[in-house]
C-alpha positions as CSV (number, residue, x, y, z in Angstrom):
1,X,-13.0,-20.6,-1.5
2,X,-14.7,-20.3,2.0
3,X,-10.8,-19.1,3.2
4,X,-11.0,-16.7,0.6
5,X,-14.6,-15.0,1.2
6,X,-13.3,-14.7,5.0
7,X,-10.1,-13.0,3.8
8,X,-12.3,-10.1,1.5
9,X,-14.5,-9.8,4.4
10,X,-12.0,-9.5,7.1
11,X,-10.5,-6.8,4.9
12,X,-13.6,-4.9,3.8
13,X,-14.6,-4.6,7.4
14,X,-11.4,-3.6,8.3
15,X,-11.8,-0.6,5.4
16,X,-14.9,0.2,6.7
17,X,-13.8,0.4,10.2
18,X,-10.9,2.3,9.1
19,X,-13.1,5.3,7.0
20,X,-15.7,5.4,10.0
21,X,-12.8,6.3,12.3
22,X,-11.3,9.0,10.5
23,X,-14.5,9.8,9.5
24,X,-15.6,10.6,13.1
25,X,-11.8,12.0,14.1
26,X,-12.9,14.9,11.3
27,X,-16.4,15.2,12.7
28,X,-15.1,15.9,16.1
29,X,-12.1,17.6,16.1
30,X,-11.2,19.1,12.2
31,X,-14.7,20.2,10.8
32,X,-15.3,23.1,12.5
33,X,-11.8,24.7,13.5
34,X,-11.3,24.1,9.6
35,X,-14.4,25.8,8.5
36,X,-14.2,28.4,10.4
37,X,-10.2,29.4,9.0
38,X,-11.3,29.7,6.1
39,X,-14.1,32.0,6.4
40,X,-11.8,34.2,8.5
41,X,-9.0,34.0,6.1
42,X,-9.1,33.0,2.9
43,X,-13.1,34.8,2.7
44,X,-11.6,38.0,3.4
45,X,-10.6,37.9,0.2
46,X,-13.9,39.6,-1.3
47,X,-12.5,38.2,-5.0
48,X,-12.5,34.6,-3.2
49,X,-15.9,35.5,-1.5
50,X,-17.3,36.1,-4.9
51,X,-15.7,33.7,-7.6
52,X,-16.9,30.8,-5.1
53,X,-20.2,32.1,-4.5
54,X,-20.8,32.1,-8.0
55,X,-19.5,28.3,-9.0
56,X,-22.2,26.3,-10.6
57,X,-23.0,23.1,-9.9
58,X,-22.7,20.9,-13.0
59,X,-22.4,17.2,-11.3
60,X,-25.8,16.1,-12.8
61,X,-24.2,17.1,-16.2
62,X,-21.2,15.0,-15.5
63,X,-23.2,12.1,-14.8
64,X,-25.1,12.3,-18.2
65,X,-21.9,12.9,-20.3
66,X,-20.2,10.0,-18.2
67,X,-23.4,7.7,-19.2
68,X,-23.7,9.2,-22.5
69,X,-19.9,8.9,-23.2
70,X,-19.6,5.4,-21.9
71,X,-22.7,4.0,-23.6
72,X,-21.7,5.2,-27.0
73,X,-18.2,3.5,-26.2
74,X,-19.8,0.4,-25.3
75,X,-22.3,-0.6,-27.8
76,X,-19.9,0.4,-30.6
77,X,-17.1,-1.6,-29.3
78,X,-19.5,-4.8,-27.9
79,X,-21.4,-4.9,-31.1
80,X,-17.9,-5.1,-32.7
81,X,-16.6,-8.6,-30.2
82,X,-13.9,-6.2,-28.7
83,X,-13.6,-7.0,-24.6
84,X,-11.2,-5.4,-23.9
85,X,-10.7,-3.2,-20.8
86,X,-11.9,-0.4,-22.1
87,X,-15.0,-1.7,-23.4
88,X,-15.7,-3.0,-19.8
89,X,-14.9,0.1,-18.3
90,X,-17.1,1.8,-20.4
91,X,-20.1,-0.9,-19.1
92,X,-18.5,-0.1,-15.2
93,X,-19.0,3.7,-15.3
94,X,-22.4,3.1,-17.1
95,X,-23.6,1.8,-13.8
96,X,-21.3,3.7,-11.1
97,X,-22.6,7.2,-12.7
98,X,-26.0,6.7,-12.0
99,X,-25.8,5.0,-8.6
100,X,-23.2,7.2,-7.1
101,X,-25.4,9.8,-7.9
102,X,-28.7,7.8,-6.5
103,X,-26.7,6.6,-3.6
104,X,-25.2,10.6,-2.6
105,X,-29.0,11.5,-2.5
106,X,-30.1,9.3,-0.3
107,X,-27.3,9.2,2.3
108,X,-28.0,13.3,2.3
109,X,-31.4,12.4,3.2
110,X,-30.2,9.4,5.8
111,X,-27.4,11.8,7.7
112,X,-29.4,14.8,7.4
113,X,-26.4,17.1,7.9
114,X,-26.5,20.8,7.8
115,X,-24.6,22.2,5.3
116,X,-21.2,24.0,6.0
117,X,-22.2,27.7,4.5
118,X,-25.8,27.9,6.3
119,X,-23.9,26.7,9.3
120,X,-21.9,29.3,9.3
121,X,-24.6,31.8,9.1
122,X,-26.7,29.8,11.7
123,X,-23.9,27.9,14.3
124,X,-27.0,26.8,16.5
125,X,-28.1,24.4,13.8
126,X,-25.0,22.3,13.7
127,X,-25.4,18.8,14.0
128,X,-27.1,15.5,11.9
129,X,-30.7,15.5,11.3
130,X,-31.3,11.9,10.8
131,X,-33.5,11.1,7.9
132,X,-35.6,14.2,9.0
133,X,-35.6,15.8,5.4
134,X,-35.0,19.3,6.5
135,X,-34.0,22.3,4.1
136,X,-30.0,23.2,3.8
137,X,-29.6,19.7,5.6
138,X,-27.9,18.0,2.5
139,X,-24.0,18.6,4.0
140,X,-22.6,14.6,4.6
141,X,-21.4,12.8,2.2
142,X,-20.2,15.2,-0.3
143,X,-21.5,14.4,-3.3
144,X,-19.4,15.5,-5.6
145,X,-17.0,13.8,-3.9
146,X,-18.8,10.4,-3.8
147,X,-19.4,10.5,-7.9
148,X,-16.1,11.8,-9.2
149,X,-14.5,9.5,-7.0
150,X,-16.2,6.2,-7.5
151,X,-15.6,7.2,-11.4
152,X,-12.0,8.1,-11.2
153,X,-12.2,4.6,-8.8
154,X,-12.9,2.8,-12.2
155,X,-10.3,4.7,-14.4
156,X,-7.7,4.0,-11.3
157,X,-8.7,0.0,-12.1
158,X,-8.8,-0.1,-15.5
159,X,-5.7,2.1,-16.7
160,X,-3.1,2.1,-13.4
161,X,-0.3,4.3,-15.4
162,X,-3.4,7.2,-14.7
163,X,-3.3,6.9,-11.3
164,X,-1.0,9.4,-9.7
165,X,-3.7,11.6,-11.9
166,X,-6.3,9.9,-10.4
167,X,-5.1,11.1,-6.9
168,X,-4.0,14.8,-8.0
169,X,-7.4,14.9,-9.1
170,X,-9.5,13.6,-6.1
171,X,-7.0,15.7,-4.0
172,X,-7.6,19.2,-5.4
173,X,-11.1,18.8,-5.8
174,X,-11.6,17.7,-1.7
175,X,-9.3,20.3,-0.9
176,X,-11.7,23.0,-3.3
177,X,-14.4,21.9,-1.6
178,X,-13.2,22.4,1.6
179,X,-11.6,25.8,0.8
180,X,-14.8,27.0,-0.3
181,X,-16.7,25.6,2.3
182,X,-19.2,24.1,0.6
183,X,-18.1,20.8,2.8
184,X,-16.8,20.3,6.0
185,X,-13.4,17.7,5.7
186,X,-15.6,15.1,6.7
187,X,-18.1,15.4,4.1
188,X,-15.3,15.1,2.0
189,X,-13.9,12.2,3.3
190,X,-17.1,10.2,3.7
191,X,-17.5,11.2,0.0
192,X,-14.3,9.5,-1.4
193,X,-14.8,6.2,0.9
194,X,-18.5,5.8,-0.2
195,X,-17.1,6.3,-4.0
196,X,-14.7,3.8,-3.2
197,X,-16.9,1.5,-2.0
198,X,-19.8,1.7,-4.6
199,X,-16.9,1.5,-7.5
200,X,-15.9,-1.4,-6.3
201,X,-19.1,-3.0,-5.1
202,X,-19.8,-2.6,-8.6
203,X,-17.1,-4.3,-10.0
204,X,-17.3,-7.3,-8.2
205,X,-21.4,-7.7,-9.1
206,X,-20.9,-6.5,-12.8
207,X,-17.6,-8.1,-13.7
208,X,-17.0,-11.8,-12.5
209,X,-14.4,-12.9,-14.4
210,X,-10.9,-11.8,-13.4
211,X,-10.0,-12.1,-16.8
212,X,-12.0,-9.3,-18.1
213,X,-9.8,-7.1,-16.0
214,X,-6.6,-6.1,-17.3
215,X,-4.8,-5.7,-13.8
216,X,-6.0,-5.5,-10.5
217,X,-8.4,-7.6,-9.4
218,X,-12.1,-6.3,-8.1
């Protein structure tokens, strides 16, 4: 038991060391050269300019229908004595929907990073603004990033022949985000590691038992 806590530990820290580094490689070196190609190429394209200027932003209504979705899903099936694996990954995304979205809000607040588009606009703002609350300074961790991930995190668990979807779909989405520039590449990747991490914090408080999973272990 005690060799086994010190082997999840060991290789959670590792992880974390792992994001933080690439995490800071982005920060100092990709970020801004990246931002600033694509406003000088792909936003001279005034079609691009204005189809991306005009996106809304529905991630509070994917959070609902993920709750809603998975809450109908679960009483129906628990009320009925099915555990299966989708009945408990219908009770998973119940919790990681909410929290991922709780959590993106207040690491924007905790970073305090000005976002990529009003940086653009004003380059002598660029930095972090540590828990200071400012306006426009909600850039790192993407949040869409951090939701859809630690949800597709759950579906990658619970059903593995989804998974190479799973990636396309994280994939395009970072890479939309970036080409828009709604997020520097870090935002993005400190997005998918914080999903990662809340999905599978989650898993390991919510679901003890190994045997309510159908494959990988949390």
């Amino acid at each position: 038991m005690h060799t086994s806590r010190c082997g999840t530990f060991q290789k959670t820290l590792g992880w974390g060391i792992g994001a933080a580094s690439i995490t800071m490689l982005a920060i100092f070196y990709f970020d801004v050269p990246l931002a600033l190609f694509v406003k000088n190429h792909l936003y001279a394209n005034t079609s691009w300019s204005k189809l991306t200027s005009e996106m809304p932003d529905l991630l509070l209504l994917v959070v609902l229908l993920s709750m809603l979705a998975s809450l109908s899903v679960y009483l129906v099936r628990s009320r009925k004595g099915i555990y299966d694996a989708t009945t408990f990954f219908c009770y998973l995304v119940l919790w990681v929907a909410p929290l991922s979205y709780l959590a993106k809000m207040v690491l924007k607040i905790a970073f305090g990073r000005i976002n990529t588009r009003y940086w653009l606009q004003h380059p002598d703002h660029y930095g972090f603004y540590f828990f200071q609350m400012r306006e426009r300074c909600d850039g790192f961790p993407s949040g869409h990033m951090l939701v859809i991930v630690a949800i597709i995190a759950a579906v990658w668990r619970f059903y593995p022949k989804t998974r190479p979807f799973c990636l396309l779909t994280a994939t395009l989405l970072g890479c939309a985000l970036v080409a828009t520039n709604y997020h520097f590449l870090s935002d993005v990747i400190a997005g998918t590691c914080f999903g990662v991490a809340l999905e599978a914090a989650c898993c390991r408080l919510l679901i003890r038992d190994p045997l309510q999973l159908p494959c990988d272990r949390c």
